[in-house]
N, C-alpha and C positions, 0 to 999 in steps of 0.2 A: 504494500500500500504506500510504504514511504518513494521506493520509484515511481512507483505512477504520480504521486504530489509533486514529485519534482520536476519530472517530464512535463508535467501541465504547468506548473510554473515556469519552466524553460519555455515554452509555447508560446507564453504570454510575454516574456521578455524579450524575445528577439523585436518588439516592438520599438524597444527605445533603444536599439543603435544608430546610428551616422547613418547605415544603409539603407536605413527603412526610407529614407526621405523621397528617395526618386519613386517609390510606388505609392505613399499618400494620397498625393494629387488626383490619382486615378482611381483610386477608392473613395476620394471623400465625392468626385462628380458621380458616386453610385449612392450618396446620400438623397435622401427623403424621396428615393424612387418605389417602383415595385419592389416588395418583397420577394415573390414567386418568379418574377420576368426578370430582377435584376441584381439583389442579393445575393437570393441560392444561388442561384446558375455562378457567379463568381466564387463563391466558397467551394461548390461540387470542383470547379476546375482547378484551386488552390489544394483540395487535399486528393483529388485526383493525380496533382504532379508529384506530393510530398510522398503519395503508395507507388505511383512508379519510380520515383526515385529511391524509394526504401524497399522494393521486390528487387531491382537490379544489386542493389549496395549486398542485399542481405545473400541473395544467391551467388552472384559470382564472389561474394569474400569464403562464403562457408564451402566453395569450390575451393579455394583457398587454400584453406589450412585443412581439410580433408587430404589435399595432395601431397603433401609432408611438414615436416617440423617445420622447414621455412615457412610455410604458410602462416603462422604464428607470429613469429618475428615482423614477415611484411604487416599484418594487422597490427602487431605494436608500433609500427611505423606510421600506420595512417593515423591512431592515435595521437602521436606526436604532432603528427603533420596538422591537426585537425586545433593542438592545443596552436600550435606555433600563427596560427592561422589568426585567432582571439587575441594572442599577446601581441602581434605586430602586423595593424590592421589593413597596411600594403602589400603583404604577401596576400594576404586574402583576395585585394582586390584584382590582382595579377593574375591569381587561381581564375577567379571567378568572372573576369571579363569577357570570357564569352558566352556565357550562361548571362550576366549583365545585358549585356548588347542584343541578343536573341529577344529577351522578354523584353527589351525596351523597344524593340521594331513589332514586337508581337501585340504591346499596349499601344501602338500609335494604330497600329489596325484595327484594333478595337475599338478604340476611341473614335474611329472617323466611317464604324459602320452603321453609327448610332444617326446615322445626319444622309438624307433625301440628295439628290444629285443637282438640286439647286440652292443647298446650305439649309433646306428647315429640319427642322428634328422631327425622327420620324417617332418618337420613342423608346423604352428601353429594348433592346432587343436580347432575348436570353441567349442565342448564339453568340453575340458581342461580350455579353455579361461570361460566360463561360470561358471563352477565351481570355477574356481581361485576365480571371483566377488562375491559368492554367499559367499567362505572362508574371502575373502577381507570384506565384510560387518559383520561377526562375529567377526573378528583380531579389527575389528574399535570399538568394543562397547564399551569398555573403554572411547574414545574420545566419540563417539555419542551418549552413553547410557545418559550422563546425559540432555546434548541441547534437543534431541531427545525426553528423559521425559518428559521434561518439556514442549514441545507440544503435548505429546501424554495427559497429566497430562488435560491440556486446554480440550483438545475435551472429554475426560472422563467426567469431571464436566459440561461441556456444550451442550455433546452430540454431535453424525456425524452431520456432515455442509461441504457445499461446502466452506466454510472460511478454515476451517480443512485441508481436503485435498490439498486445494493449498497450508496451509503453509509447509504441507509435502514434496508437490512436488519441494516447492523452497531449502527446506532443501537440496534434495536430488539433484537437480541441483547445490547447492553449492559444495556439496560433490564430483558431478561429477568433477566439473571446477578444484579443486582441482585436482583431479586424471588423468586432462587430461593434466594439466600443468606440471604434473610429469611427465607423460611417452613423453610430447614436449620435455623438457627440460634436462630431467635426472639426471643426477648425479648433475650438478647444484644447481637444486632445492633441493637436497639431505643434502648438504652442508650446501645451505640459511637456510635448516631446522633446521641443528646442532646448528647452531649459534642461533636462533633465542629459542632453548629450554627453555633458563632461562627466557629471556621474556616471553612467552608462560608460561609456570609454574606460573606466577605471576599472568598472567590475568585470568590462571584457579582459581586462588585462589580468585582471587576478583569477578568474577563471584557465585563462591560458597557463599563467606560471602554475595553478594547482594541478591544469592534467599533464602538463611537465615532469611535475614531481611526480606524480603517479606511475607515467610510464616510467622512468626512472625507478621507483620501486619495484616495479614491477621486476623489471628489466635485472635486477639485485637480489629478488627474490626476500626483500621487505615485505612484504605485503602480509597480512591476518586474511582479512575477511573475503568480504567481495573480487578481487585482485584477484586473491589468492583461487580462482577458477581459471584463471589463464595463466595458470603457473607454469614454465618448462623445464624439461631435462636440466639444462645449464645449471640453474637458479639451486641445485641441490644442497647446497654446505648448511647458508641459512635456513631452507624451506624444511631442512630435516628438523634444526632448534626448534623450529616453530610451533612441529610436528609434537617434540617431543614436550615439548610446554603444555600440549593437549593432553598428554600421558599417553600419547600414541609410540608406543616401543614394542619390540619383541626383543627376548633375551633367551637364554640357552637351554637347551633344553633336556641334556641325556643326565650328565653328573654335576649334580649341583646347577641352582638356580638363580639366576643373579638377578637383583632388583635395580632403580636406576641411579644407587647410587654406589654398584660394584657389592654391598654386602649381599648376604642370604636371603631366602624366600620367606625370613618372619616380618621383613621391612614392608614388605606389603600393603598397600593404602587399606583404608578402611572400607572400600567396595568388596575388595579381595579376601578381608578379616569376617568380611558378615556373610563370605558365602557359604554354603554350604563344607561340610569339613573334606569331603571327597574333594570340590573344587578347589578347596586351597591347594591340595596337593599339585595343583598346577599354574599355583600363584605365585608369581618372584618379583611382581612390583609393578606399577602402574604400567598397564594397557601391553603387556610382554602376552607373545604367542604360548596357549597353554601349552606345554610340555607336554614331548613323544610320551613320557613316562606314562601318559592316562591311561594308553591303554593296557598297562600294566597293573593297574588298581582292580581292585574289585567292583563292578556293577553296581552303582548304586538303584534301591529300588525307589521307584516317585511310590509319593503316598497315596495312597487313595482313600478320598475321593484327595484330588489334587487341592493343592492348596491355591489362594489368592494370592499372587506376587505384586501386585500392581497393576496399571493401568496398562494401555499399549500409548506409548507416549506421540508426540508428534512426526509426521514423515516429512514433514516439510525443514529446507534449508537443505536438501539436495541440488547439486547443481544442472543435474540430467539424470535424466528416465531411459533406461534402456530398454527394449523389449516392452516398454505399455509407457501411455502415459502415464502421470504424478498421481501415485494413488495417498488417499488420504485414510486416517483411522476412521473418521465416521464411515467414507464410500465402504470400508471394510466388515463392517457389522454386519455379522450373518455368515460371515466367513468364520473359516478355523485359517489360521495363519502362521506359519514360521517363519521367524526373521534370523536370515546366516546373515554374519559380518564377519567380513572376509578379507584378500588383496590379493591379486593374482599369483605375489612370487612367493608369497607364503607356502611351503612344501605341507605343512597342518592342513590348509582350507584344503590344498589340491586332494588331497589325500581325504579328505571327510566330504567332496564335490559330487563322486561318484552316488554315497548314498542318499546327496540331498535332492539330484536330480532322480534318482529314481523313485522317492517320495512326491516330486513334485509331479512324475508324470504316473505314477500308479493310484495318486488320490484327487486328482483336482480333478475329475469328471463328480465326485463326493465330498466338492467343498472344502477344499486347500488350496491357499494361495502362498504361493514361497516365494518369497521377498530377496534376494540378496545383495545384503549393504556394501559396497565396495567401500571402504575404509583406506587408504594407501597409508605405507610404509615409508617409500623410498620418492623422491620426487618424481620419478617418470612414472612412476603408478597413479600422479594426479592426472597424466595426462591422457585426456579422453579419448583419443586418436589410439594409443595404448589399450585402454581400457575395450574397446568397442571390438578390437582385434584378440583377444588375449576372450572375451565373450564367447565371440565365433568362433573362435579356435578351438575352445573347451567345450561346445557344446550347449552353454546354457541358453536357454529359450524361456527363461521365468522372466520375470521383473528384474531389472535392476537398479538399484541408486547410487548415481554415483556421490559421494559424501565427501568430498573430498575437505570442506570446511568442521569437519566431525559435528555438526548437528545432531544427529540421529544419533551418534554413537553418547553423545552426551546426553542426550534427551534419554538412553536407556541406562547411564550413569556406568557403559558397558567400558572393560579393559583387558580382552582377549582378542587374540584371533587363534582360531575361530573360536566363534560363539554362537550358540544355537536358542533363539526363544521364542515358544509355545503360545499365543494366545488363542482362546476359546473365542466362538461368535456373540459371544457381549462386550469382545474389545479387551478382554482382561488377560495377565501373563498367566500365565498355570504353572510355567514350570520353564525351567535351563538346561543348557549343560555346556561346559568350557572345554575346547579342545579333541581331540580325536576320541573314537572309540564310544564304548555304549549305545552302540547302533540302533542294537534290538530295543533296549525300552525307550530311547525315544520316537522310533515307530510304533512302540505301544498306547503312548502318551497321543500320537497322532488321532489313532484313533481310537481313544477313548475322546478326545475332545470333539473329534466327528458325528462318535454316537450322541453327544451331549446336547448338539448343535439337531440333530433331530435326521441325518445323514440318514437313509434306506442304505442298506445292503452294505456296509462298510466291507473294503475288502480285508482280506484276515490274513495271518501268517506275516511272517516276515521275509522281505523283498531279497531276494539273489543277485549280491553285486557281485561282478566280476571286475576289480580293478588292476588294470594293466598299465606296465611303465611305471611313469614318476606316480601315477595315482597307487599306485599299490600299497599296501599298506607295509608300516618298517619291522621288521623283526630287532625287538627291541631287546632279548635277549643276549643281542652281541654290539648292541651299541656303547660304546664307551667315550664318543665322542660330541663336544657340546655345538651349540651352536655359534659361530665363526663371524664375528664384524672386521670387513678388512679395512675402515674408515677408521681415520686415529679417535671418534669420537667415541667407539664403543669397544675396540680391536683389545683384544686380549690373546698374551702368549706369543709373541711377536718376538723372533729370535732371529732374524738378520742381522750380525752386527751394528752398532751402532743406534741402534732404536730410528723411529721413524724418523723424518724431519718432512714438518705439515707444510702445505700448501707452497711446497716448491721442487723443483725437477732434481733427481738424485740417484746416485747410481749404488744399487744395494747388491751384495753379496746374499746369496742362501747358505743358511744355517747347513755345514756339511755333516753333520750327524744329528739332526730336532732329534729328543727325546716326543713321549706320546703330546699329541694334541700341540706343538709346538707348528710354528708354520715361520715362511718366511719370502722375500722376495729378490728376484735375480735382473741387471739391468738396470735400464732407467725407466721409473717411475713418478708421478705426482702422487702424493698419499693426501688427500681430503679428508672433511670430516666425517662422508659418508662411503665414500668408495675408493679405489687406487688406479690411475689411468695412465696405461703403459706409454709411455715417449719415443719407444726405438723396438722396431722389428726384432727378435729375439729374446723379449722377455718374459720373465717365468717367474710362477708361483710354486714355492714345495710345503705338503703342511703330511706330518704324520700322525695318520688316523685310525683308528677300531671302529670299524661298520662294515655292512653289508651294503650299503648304499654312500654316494657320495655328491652331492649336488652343490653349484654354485652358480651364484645370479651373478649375469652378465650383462654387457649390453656394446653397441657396436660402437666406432669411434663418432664422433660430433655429427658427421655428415648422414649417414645413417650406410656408409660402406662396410659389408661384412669382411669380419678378422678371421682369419685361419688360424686353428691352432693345431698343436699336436701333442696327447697326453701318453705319460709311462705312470703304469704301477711298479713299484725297485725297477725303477730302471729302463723295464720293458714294456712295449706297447700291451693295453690292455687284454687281448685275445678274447677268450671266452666273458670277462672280469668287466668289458665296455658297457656305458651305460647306452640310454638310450640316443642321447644324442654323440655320440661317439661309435666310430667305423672301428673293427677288431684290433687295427693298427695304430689305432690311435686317433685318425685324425681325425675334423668335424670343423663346424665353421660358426662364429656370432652373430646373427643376424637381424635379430632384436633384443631389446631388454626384456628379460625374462630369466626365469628358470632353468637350469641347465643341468639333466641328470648325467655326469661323466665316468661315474661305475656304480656296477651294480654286478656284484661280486655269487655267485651259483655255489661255490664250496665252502670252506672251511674259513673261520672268520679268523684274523689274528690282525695284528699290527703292520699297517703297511708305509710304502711312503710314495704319496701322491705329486704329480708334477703335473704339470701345465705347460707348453712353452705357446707365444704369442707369432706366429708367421710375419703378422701386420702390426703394427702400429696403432694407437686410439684405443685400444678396449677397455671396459673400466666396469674393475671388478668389486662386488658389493660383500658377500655375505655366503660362509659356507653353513651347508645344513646336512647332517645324515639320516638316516635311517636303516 
């Protein structure tokens, strides 16, 4: 509601700049005429130019940044371009002089079709009056092109939304109120205008210096709120603090559980203190992925009848809908509903994906709707170009939200991924669960809320997943190793000589003998606070580990150019021991930011020592995880 207030005030303000002046004249000779012959017809044609100038802005930009990363950057650009416009009122008019000149030949023909072919006036004519509007919204681009950008700028990065179009249409309602107060009042208003020029002049200018600043944040990866939706890859060092200021973390997961200030899993926020006792066992501190370990616990069993957890809190302050439009808690009532919160590189959600899509398609003809929150991690996980691919990739066809402002995730006071919650069709929680495993009774839990909800035929028994690859579940019996930040912000056990050195180019030696869980790096590197981004073709990561499984999030260099790499277990290329994105020999290629399973070991588990080497240049490495 607060954008649309603004937009309609923006509407109303391009009234009192310098530029409005040349179209006045032409509006106020449509004073104390027809209404219906000479009014409307110039308004239809003023916000008829304002939709085709906002259908083209809005499609070809969201063609834009659909097409790759650059496409972002150029819309941070027209933002710029759009403030720079406000601050320094001759670049505008430089922009804008042919848009200028067009509407001013286009008003002088309107003006002279109003008059008989020996000079009498033949009256208002509504084709004259139509035309004037449609000249009246090109004379204005000066004043609107920059406001105007910068909503059109919005729905390009974010894509058409009914949010979009309303804040057009309030735009264009301000602009009316403006133009109807001119031709009430007239000359008056003409006057207030004069006077009012220098003010006006001032707050273009400080409008301009503010979206300056803005892209600038943005562009830094400053940004909280709003901004904080066109966030990029780049922007990660900052965007991750920001993240973790939310209590958005994951931390380790096989021995020992670290909280976010490096101690033990008793440091735990008091979300994590009041859950359930089973759930603690997978609490190590604010908003950290539950621990492989769950599925090593015992079954917890829900009560019955289930208990009241709370309400189903708000879905709104997502920034996009995937797969359905923005659903709301009321539109929900009547439903049974589960809400996962999730992130794509998360090896937990992937792994608990399998059994939530096959709840979502073996109940929802009985009244289950399955929500899934995208929460990100890592800053390319904000990015919805990511998110939409990394969707289709996986197969989900439910709902999704993307959250990237944690809204939702705060609205449920949640601090896991994954996290799984239950409400019944009055809207109410019934019931959780954090982290992998206990499959069976939360499909029990499904449907008994099904039955409650007044469901016919619920179907019974519990579903046959088959998961294959990285989904498959860890055999946790042989896992000894924790979860890996290769970002100096979280990085632990780091035994390259010399310890890191942050946020500059460095040539490190590998640890020639790591003891277990030791890792380290070979080459030249940049070490960040969230990942490590190789400088020179030939370099390599060595970490020794105890798993059955071995994965690390990746992502290609800046351009979006895939890396080649080539992996050895002791030494030798994997053989049988290759995960999934890895050839028997070893090799395999980076090609998006993602997940990356690189062994997945069929025998006998013990202590090994994993290597990496990088073919290319740019890669940049995040986060190891096993199972």
């Amino acid at each position: 509601m607060t954008l649309l207030i603004l937009a309609y005030l923006g509407g109303i303000l391009t009234i009192v700049s310098p530029c409005i002046l040349p179209v006045l004249p032409f509006v106020f000779s449509r004073a104390g005429q027809s209404f219906s012959r000479s009014v409307l017809p110039m308004l239809a044609g003023m916000v008829l130019m304002f939709a085709l100038v906002a259908t083209l802005a809005a499609v070809g930009g969201s063609w834009v940044v659909q097409a790759n990363q650059y496409g972002r950057w150029l819309a941070l650009a027209l933002v710029a371009l759009f403030g720079a416009t406000l601050l320094f009122p001759k670049l505008a008019e430089r922009l804008t002089h042919p848009l200028v000149s067009l509407g001013d030949r286009l008003s002088q023909s309107a003006q002279g079709d109003g008059t008989a072919t020996g000079g009498a006036a033949t009256g208002p004519r509504p084709g004259a009056s139509f035309l004037l509007g449609i000249a009246t919204g090109l004379l204005w681009a000066p004043c609107a092109g920059p406001i105007l950008g910068l909503v059109l700028t919005g729905a390009a990065l974010q894509g058409a939304s009914v949010g979009t179009t309303l804040l057009l249409v309030a735009y264009a309602a301000g602009a009316a109120t403006s133009l109807a107060l001119a031709l009430l009042v007239g000359g008056r208003v003409f006057s207030a205008m004069k006077r009012s020029l220098g003010a006006g002049e001032w707050i273009r200018r400080a409008l301009g210096g503010l979206m300056l600043a803005g892209v600038a944040a943005i562009a830094f990866g400053l940004d909280t709120g709003v901004l904080a939706q066109i966030s990029t890859a780049s922007t990660g060092g900052i965007e991750q603090k920001l993240v973790e200021q939310l209590g958005a973390r994951r931390n380790a997961a096989a021995n020992g559980i670290n909280s976010t200030n490096g101690t033990n899993g008793t440091n735990a926020d008091s979300a994590a203190q009041n859950a359930p006792a089973a759930d603690q066992a997978n609490a190590g501190g604010p908003a950290m992925t539950a621990t492989n370990s769950a599925m090593m616990r015992a079954a917890v069993d829900a009560p019955a009848p289930l208990p009241v957890e709370g309400q189903l809190p708000s879905l709104d302050g997502a920034v996009q809908w995937l797969n359905s439009p923005p659903l709301t808690a009321q539109a929900l009532r009547g439903k049974v509903v589960l809400v996962d919160f999730w992130t794509y590189s998360c090896i937990n959600c992937l792994r608990t994906l399998p059994y939530v899509k096959a709840w979502a398609q073996k109940y929802r003809d009985q009244g289950l709707v399955v929500i899934g929150v995208h929460a990100p991690e890592f800053a390319f996980e904000r990015d919805i170009g990511n998110v939409k691919k990394a969707v289709h990739d996986l197969g989900v066809d439910y709902p999704v939200a993307i959250d990237n402002n944690f809204a939702i995730w705060r609205g449920f006071n949640n601090q896991y991924w994954p996290a799984h919650y239950f409400i019944d069709a009055e809207g109410r929680v019934r019931y959780h669960h954090f982290g992998e495993g206990n499959y069976a009774e939360s499909e029990r839990v499904i449907q008994q809320l099904l039955r409650e909800a007044g469901a016919k035929q619920v179907a019974g028994g519990i579903a046959d997943v088959q998961a294959n690859g990285i989904q498959q579940a860890a055999d946790m019996r042989d896992v000894a190793s924790p979860e890996t930040y290769v970002g100096y912000e979280r990085a632990e056990n780091f035994a390259s000589p010399g310890g890191a050195v942050r946020d500059q180019v460095s040539d490190y030696r590998a640890p020639s003998m790591p003891s277990l869980n030791n890792w380290g790096l070979a080459g030249g590197w940049r070490v960040g606070s969230e990942q490590a981004t190789a400088t020179q073709a030939g370099a390599r990561i060595v970490y020794r580990f105890h798993a059955r499984d071995l994965h690390l999030v990746l992502g290609p260099d800046a351009s979006g150019k895939p890396v080649r790499f080539r992996v050895t277990v002791d030494g030798q290329p994997p053989g049988d021991a290759h995960g999934t994105d890895v050839a028997a020999d070893g090799s395999g290629k980076v090609t998006s930011q993602r997940l990356y399973q690189l062994v997945r070991q069929s025998g006998d588990v013990r202590d090994r020592t994993f290597a990496i080497e990088f073919l290319d240049p740019g890669v940049s490495a995040y986060a190891f995880t096993f199972g």
